[in-house]
Structure formats: structure tokens, C-alpha cells
C-alpha positions in Angstrom: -7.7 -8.7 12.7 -6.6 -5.3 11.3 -2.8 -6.2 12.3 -2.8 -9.3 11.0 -4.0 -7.6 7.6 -1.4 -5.3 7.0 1.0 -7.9 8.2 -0.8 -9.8 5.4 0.2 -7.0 3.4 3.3 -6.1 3.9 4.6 -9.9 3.6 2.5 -10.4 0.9 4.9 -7.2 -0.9 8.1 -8.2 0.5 8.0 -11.1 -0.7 7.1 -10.3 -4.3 10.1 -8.0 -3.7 12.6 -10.7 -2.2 11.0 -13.1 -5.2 12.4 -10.2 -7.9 8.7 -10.1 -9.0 7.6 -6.6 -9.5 5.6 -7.1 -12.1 2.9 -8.5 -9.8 3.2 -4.7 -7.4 2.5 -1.6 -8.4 5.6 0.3 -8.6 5.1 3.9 -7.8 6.9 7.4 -6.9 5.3 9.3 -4.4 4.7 13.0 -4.7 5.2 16.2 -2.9 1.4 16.5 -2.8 0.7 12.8 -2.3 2.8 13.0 1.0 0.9 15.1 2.4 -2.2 13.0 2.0 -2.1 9.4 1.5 -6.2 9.5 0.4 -5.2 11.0 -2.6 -2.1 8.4 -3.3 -5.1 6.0 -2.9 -7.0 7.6 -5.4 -4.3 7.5 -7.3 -2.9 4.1 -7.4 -6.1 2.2 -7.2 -8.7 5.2 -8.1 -10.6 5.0 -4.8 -9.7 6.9 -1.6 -10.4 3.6 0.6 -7.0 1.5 0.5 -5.3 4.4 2.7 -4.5 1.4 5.1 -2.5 -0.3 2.1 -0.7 3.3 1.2 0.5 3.4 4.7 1.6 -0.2 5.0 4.3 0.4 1.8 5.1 3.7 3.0 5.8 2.1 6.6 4.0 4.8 8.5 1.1 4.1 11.0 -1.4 6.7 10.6 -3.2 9.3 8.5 -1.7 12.0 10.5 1.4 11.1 9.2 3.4 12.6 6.3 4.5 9.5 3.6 8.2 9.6 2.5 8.3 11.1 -1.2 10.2 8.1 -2.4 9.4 4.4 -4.7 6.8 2.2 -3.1 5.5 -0.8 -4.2 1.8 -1.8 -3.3 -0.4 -5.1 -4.3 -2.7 -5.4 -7.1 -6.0 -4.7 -6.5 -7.0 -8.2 -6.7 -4.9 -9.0 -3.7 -5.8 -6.3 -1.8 -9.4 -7.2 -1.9 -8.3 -10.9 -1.4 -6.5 -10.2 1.5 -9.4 -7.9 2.6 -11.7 -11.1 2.5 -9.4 -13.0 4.1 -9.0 -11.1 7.3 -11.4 -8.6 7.3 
């Protein structure tokens, strides 16, 4: 179930992206500090340290341990998150 939610994820941003709809992401410039910790890019982005697993999926890394590119991302809404959360979780 948790691969198929962040597949979930990631299609549901690409295709938001392919769709020219960016309005509907959160558009956001990652950090030197926030690459070093993607709990506090959480924090930041949706003002609670649990959505690291959404963090990771639009920085295209595969765990904690690993440092996020300092670059644009674009996550979901929270509303989708926790949608998507309900859906496969």
C-alpha cells in the first residue's frame, strides 16, 4: 500500500504539471537548511512534520537519510494529500 501511495502522489503532481495547472500544487524552493532535513520542509509547506513521505516523493529521493535537491518542487494540497492518504492508507 505505501507504494502505491506515493505513486498516487507523484501521478497525482505530474499530472497537475503536464495539465499546466499549478495553481492546484504548492510551488516551493527548497533551502540549504530544508535539504538537510525534509521534517522541517514538512513543517514548512504543510505546518506539520508528518507528510515527510510527500516531501520525498517531489524531491524524488527515497528516504530520510537522504539529502533533498535545493531546487523548485511542487507538492499537493493538503486536501489531496489527506485524500490520497484515505484512499490507500
Amino acid at each position: 500500500m505505501i507504494s502505491e501511495y506515493r505513486n498516487a502522489i507523484r501521478d497525482h503532481i505530474n499530472r497537475f504539471i503536464e495539465q499546466g495547472k499549478l495553481n492546484q500544487l504548492i510551488v516551493w524552493d527548497v533551502q540549504q537548511d530544508e535539504a538537510q532535513d525534509p521534517t522541517l520542509l514538512s513543517l514548512r509547506v504543510y505546518g506539520s512534520r508528518a507528510y515527510t513521505d510527500v516531501i520525498q516523493v517531489a524531491c524524488g529521493t527515497s528516504g530520510i537519510w537522504e539529502k533533498l535537491p535545493e531546487k523548485r518542487i511542487a507538492v499537493p494540497l493538503i486536501a489531496d494529500v489527506l485524500k490520497l492518504r484515505r484512499e490507500y492508507l
